[in-house]
N, C-alpha and C positions, 0 to 999 in steps of 0.2 A: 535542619539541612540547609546548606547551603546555596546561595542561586551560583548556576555556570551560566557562562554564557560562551559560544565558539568563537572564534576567531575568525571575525570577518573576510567575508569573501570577494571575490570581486565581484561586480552585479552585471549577472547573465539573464537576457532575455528568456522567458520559457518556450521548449520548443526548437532551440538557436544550435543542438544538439546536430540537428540535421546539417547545417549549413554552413558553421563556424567548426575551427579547430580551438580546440583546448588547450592549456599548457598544464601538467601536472600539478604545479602550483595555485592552479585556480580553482582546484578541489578541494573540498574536507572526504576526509577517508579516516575509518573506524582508526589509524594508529596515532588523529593527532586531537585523540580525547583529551580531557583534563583531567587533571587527580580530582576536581569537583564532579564531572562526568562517571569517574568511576567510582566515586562514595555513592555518587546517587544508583547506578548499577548496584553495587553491594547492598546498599538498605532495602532496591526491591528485590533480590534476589534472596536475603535474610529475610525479610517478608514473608516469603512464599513459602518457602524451607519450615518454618518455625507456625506463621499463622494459615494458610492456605491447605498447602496439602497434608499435611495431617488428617487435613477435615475432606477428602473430596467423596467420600461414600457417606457420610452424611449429607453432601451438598445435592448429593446426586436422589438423598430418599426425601429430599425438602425439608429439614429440620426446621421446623419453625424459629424466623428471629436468626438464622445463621448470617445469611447474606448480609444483611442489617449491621449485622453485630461483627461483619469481617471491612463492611466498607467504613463501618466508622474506625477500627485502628487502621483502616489504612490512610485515612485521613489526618489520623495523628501523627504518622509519618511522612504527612506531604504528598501520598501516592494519588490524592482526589483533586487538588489543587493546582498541579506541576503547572498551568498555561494560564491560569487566572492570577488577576494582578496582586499585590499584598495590600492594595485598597480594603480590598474586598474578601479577606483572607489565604488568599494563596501564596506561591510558591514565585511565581512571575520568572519561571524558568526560562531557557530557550528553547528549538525545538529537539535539537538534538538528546537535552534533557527527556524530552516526552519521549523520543522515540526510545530509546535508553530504559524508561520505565515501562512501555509496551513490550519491548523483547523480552525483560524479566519477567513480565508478568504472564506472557504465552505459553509459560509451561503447564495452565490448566486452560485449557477452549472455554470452559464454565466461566470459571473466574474473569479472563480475560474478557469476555463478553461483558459479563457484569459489571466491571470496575471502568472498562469502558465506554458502557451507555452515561457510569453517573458521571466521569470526569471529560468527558469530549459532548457526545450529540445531548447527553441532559444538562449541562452546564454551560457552554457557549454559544448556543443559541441566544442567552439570555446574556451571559457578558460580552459578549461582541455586539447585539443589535438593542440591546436594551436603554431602556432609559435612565436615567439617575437613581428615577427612584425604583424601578425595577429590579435592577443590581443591587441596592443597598438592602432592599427587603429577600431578594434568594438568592443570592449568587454568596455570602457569606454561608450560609444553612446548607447550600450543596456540597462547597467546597471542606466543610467538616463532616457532612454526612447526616446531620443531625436529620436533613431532609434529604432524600432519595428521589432522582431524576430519573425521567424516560424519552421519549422522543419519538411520536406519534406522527409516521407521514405514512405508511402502505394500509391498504386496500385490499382487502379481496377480490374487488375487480379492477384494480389500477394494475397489477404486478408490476412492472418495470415504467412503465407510464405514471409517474410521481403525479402529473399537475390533472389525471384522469381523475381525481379527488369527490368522490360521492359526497362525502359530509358535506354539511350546508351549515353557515353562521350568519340568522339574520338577528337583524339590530331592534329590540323593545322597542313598542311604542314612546317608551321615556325616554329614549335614546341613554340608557344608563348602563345598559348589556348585551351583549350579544347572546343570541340563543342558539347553542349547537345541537344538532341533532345526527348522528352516525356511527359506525363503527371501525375503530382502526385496530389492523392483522396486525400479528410477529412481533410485538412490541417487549423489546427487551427490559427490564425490571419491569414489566407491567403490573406485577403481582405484589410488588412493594413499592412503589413510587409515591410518591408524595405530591411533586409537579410533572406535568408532561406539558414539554412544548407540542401542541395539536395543529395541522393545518388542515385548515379546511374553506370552502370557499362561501364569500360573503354573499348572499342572493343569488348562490349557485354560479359564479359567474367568478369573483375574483379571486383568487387563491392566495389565502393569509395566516398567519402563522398568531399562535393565544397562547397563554402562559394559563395553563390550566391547573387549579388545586384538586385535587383527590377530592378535599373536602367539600368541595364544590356541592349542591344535590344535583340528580342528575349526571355526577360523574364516577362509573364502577368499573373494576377489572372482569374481564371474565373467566373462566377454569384456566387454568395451567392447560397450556398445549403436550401433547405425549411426544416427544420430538426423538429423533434418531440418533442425535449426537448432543452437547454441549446442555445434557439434561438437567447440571446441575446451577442453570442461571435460572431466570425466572419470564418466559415467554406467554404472555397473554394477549387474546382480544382485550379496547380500551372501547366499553362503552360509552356513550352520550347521547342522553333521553331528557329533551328539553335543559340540557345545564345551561344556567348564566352564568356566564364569563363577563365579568367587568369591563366598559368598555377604554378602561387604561391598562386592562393585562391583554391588549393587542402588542404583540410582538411586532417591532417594524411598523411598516406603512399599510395601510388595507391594498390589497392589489399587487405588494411586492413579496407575497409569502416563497416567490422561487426563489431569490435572493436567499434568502438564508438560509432554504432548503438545501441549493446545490452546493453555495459554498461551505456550506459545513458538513457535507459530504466529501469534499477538497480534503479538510483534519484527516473524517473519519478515513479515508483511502490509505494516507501516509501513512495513518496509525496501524491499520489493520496490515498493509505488506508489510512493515518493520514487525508489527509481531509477530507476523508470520515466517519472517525469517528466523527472529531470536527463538520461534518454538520447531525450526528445521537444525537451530545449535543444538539446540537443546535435545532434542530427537536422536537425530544424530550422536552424540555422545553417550548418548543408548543403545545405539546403535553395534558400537564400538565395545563397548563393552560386552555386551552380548556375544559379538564375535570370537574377541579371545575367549571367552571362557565356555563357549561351546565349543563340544568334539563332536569331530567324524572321521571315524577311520585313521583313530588314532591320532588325530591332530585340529591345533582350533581352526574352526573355520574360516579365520581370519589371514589363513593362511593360502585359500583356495583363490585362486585366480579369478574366479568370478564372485566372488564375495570385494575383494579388493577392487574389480571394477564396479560395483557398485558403488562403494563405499568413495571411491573416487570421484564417480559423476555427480556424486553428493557434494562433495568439496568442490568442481566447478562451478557447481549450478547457484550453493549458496555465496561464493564468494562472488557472481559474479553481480546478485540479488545485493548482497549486503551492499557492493560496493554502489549501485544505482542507490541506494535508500539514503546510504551517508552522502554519498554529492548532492543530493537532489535538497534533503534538508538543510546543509549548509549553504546551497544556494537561500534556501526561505530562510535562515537565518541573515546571510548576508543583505537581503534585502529590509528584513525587518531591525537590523541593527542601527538604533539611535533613538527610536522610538520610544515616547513619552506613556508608556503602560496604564498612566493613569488619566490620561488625556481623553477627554470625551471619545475623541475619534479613532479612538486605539484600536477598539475593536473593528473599525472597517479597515486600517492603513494593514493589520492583521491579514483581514479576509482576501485585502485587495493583494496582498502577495502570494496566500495562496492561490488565488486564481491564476495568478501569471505563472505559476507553475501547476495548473492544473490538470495540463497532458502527462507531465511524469507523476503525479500522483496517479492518475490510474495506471500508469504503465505498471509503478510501485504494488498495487493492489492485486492485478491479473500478475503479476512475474510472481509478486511473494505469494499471493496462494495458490499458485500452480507449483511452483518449486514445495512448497511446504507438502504439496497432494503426492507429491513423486517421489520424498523422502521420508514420510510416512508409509507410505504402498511396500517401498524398497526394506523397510524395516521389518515389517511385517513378513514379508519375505527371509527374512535373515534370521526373525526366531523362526520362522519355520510355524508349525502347528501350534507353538507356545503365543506365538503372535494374532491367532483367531480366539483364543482362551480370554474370556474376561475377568480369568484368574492374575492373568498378567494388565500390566496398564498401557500395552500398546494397543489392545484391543478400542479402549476407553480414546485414547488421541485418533484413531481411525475414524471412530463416527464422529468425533469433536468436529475434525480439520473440512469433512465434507461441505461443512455451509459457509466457509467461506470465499468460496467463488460465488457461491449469490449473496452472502452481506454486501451492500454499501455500494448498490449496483450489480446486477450477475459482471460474468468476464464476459459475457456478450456484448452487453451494454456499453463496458467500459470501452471495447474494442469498436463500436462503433465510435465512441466519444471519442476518443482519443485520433484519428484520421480527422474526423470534422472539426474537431477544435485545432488542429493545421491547418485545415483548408480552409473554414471561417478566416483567423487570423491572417493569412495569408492575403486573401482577398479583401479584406480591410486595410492591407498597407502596412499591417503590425510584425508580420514576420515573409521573410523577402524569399517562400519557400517555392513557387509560381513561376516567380523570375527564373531562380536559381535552376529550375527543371526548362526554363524554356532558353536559357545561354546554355546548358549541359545537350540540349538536343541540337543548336545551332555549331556546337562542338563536333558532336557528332557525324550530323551532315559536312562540316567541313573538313573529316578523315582528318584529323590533329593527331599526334603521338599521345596515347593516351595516357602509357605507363612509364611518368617521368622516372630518373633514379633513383630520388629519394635522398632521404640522409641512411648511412649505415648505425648500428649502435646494437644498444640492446634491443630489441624486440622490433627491429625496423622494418621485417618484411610483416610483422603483423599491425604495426601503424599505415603500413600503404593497403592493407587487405581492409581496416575500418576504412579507411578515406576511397574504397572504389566500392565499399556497401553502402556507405550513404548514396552517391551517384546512383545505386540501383534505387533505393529509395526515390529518389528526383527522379529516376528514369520511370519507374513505373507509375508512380502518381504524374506525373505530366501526360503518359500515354493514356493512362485514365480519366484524367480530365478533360485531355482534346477528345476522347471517345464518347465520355458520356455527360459532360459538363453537368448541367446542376442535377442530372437524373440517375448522377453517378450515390445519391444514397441508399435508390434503388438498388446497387446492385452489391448487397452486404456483405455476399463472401469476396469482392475485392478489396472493401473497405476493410474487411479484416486482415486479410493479406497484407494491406498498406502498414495497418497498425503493429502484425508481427515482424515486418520490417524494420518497423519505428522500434519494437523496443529490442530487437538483436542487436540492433546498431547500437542504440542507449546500453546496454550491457557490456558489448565489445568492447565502445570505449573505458566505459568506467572502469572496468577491470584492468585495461592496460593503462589509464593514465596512473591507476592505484598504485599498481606493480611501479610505473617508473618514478614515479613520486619516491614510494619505499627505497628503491633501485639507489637514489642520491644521496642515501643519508648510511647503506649499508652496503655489504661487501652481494655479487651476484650471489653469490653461495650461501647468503644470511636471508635470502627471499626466492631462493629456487624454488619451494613449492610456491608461490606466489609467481613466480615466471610458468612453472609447470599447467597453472590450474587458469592462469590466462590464454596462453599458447591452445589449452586445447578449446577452451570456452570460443576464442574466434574462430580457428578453423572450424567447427562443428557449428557455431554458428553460420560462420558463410557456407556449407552447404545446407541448413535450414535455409540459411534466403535464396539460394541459387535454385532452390525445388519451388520454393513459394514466387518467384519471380516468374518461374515457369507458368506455373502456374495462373497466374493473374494474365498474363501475355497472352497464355493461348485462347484466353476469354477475350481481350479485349483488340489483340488485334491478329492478322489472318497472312498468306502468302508471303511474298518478300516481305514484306514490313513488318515482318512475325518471324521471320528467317535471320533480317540485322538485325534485329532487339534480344534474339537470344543469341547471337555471336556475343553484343556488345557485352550484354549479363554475364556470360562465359569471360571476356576480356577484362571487366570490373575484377573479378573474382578469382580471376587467373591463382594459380595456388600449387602448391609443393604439400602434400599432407604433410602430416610430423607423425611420427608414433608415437597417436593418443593411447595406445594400450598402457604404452610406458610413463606417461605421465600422469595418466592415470593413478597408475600400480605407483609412481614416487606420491603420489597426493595420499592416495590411501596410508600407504607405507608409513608416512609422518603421521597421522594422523593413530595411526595403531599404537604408534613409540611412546604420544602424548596422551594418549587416553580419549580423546575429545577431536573437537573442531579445531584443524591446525593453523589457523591462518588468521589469527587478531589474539592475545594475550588476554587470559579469563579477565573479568572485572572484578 
C-alpha cells in the first residue's frame, strides 16, 4: 500500500473557529481525497467484506485465536500500522489516511474496537514517547501484530477521573524494577494482549506510565467482561500482584504519566468520531435499502413522508459530522506536514499538534457518537420490529454503538473539556477568545448596527447566520465569565451549554464552507443536495443555540440585563426559516435514487 499524504493546509490555530473567518479554500473536505486516499479506503473496506464479517457470530461466541488471527492479516495489509513510522514497520501514513481506515472499519463496533486498541492507544504510547530502544524492541511486533497491545488507564473507582489512579509502582530495593500492584477495568484486548501500556502512580503519588509484558510474573487478565454491546472484542480486568517492571520499560518521565495519557486520548477522540461517522455511512445505506424494499399499504416505505424525513435528517446530520472530522484532520495534517517521522522527536512534534487541536477532537468524539446514536435509533425504527430481532444485524449495531459516548472520555467529560480548554487558552494569551467577548459586549453597549449587509452569493444569508452564532458563543461565555469567573466550573450545565454552542457553530461552518468550496469547481445544480443539507443543518442549528442561549442567560443573568441579552440573542440569530421539510425530502430523495449516503462518491 501506498503512503498519501493531504495537501497542505494553511496553519490554523485550534479553537480560532470561534473568532476568525474561514475561506473555503483553507479546508480539506472528504471530495479533495487522493486516488492514494481512496486505495487505501478500498483495501479496508475489501478487508472487512472478505475477512471480518463473515466471521462476526464467531467473534461474538469468542472463537478461540480469532481476534489474533484477524489482527495479524490485517497487519499484512497495513491496517495495524497506518500512523507508525516505516522505521519501525509501518505505513507512516497521514492522518486523513487513519481516519479513512477507521470509517471502513466501523462497520463492526467488535472489530473496530479491537483493531483500534492495537493500532492507536496499544501502539503510540510507545512510538510517540518511547525510547530508541523501546520502539526497536515493540513497536515493529505491534505494528505486524505478531504482538497484541492494550492500554491500561481506568479504575474501578477512577471512572472519569484518569489521574484518581489506585495502582501503586514502587521501585526495588535494587533500584532494577519497579513493583506494581492493582487492578485495571474495561481494558480493551485485555484477553489477548501481549504488552499493555499501564499507568499507575510511583509511591502513590506520581502518575507514570510502564510498558508492561504479559509475560511478566505477576501480570494476568481477568474473565471476559459480559458486556451489552461490542461483545465480540475482548474486554478484561488487567491484574498486577507484585509484577516487576524493568526500570527501563518506564514509559516517559516518572511524574509525567498524564502527558501521554491525555494526549493519546487526542488520536483516540479523532479516531473514534471519524468512525463513527463512517459506521452512520455505512448504517445508513442500510438504512436505504431497507426502505425501498419494505411495503405498506401497498407501497415501499421509502415513499412515506416521514420515513424520507428521517432518512433526511440523517443526511444533515452526517454531512455536517463528516464535514468537521475532514477539516479538523486536515488542519493536523497541515500542521504535521514536513515532519521528519523518523526523527527522535517525531513522536512529540506529532502529540504537540494534536494537542493544538484538542478542542475539535472532542467536539469530533461527542458530535460523531451522538450523530451515530441518532442514526442507529432512526434505523431501527425503519425496519420496524425486524430491527429489535437479533435475527437481523441492526439489532447487533444498536448495542455495539451504545459505548461510545463513554469510550475515550464519556460526552460529559468531553463537554466539559472542550469550554475549559477555551477558556484555559484564552487566558494564557494563546487564543484571543476573552478579548473577543469583551470588544463584542463594548459593541453592544455602544447600540452599533449590528447586521451589516453582507456580501450576496450563494448561501449568503447562511454565512451572516454562522458569523451572528459565534457572537452568541462570545456573548454567552463573556456573560458567564463576568458572572462566575474562576467558579464558573462549578457550574456544569453552563459549561455544557458553552460547548453545544462550540460545536453548532463548528458544524455550521464546516458544512457551509464545504458546500462553497464544492460550489466553485461545480455547477449550483451539481451540489444542490449539498446546498440543501447545509441550509437546513444551520437553521436548525441556530435554533438549537437560540434555546440553549436561552437557557444559560436565564441562569446567569436576571432583569433588564437578562431582557437586552435575549433581544441581542434574538438579533444575532435574526432568520427567515426555509422549508426544512423540503430539503429534507430533496436530501432523502437523492439518497433513495443512489442507494446509499448521497453526498461524497463511494471509495
Amino acid at each position: 500500500m501506498a503512503t498519501a499524504t493531504a495537501t497542505p493546509q494553511t496553519l490554523i490555530k485550534g479553537g480560532s473557529f470561534l473568532i476568525e473567518d474561514r475561506s473555503p479554500d483553507e479546508i480539506f473536505t472528504p471530495e479533495d481525497l487522493t486516488d492514494q486516499h481512496r486505495l487505501i479506503g478500498q483495501t479496508g473496506r475489501e478487508f472487512m467484506e472478505q475477512e471480518v464479517l463473515p466471521h462476526l457470530d464467531e467473534m461474538e461466541a469468542k472463537k478461540p485465536g480469532l481476534l489474533r488471527e484477524l489482527l495479524r492479516k490485517a497487519a499484512d495489509v497495513g491496517l495495524c500500522g497506518s500512523d507508525v513510522p516505516q522505521k519501525y514497520g509501518g505505513l507512516e501514513l497521514d492522518k486523513i489516511s487513519s481516519i479513512i481506515i477507521s470509517e471502513e472499519m466501523a462497520r463492526d463496533g467488535a472489530w473496530a474496537a479491537t483493531l483500534g486498541a492495537q493500532q492507536g492507544i496499544g501502539i503510540l504510547p510507545i512510538a510517540f514517547f518511547g525510547t530508541e530502544a523501546q520502539k526497536a524492541k515493540y513497536v515493529p511486533k505491534l505494528a505486524s501484530a505478531e504482538w497484541v497491545g492494550a492500554y491500561c488507564l481506568s479504575e474501578a473507582t477512577s471512572a472519569s477521573d484518569a489521574l484518581n489512579a489506585k495502582t501503586r509502582a514502587v521501585l526495588s530495593p535494587d533500584g532494577r524494577h519497579y513493583v506494581l500492584n492493582g487492578t485495571k477495568h474495561w481494558i480493551t484486548n485485555g484477553g489477548i494482549a501481549d504488552v499493555y501500556v499501564v499507568f499507575a502512580k510511583v509511591d502513590g503519588e506520581k502518575f507514570s506510565a510502564f510498558i508492561v509484558e504479559r509475560a511478566f510474573a505477576g501480570v494476568s487478565p481477568g474473565a471476559e467482561e459480559h458486556k451489552m454491546g461490542i461483545r465480540g472484542s475482548s474486554t478484561t480486568p488487567v491484574n498486577l500482584e507484585n509484577a516487576e517492571v524493568p526500570v527501563e520499560n518506564v514509559l516517559g518521565e516518572v511524574g509525567k504519566g498524564h502527558l501521554i495519557a491525555f494526549n493519546i486520548l487526542n488520536m483516540g477522540r479523532l479516531k473514534l468520531g471519524a468512525g463513527c461517522i463512517g459506521g452512520a455511512k455505512h448504517l445508513f445505506a442500510e438504512a436505504v435499502k431497507w426502505a425501498k424494499e419494505r411495503e405498506a399499504f401497498g407501497h415501499p416505505i421509502a415513499d412515506f413522508g416521514l420515513i424520507k424525513e428521517k432518512l433526511g435528517e440523517m443526511v444533515v446530520r452526517i454531512y455536517a459530522a463528516e464535514s468537521m472530522c475532514y477539516r479538523t484532520t486536515g488542519m493536523i495534517d497541515g500542521m504535521l506536514h514536513g515532519i521528519d517521522q523518523s526523527a527522535p522527536d517525531a513522536g512529540r512534534q506529532i502529540l504537540k499538534a494534536l494537542e493544538q487541536y484538542a478542542v475539535e477532537c472532542s467536539i469530533l468524539k461527542v458530535v460523531g457518537t451522538e450523530v451515530l446514536d441518532f442514526v442507529t435509533d432512526e434505523t431501527v425504527q425503519i425496519y420496524g420490529g425486524y430491527g429489535f430481532s437479533s435475527d437481523y444485524p441492526i439489532e447487533r449495531v444498536y448495542r455495539d454503538q451504545r459505548v461510545n459516548r463513554i469510550f475515550e472520555g464519556t460526552n460529559e467529560i468531553n463537554r466539559l473539556l472542550i469550554t475549559d480548554m477555551l477558556l484555559k487558552r484564552s487566558m494564557k494569551g494563546e487564543l484571543g477568545l476573552i478579548p473577543a467577548a469583551q470588544r463584542l459586549r463594548d459593541e453592544i453597549l455602544g447600540a452599533p448596527a449590528f447586521e451589516e449587509a453582507g456580501e450576496d452569493g450563494l448561501l449568503a444569508d447562511e454565512a451572516r447566520l454562522v458569523a451572528g452564532a459565534k457572537k452568541i458563543v462570545l456573548l454567552v461565555a463573556g456573560s458567564a465569565v463576568q458572572r462566575y469567573l474562576q467558579a464558573l466550573a462549578d457550574e456544569q450545565e453552563i459549561v455544557a451549554v458553552l460547548s453545544n454552542l462550540c460545536m453548532d457553530v463548528y458544524g455550521m461552518e464546516s458544512a457551509l464552507l464545504r458546500t462553497l468550496k464544492k460550489a466553485r469547481s461545480t455547477s449550483e445544480d451539481e451540489c444542490a443536495t449539498e446546498i440543501a443539507a447545509t441550509r437546513a443543518f444551520v437553521y436548525e442549528a441556530a435554533d438549537r443555540m437560540e434555546s440553549e442561549a436561552r437557557r444559560a442567560l436565564g441562569r446567569i443573568s436576571e432583569g433588564d440585563n437578562l431582557r437586552a441579552e435575549l433581544a441581542v440573542v434574538r438579533r444575532f440569530l435574526r432568520r427567515n426559516p426555509p422549508d426544512t421539510i423540503e430539503l429534507k425530502r430533496a436530501a432523502a430523495d437523492r439518497a433513495i435514487a443512489l442507494n446509499r449516503y448521497p453526498l461524497i462518491e463511494p471509495r
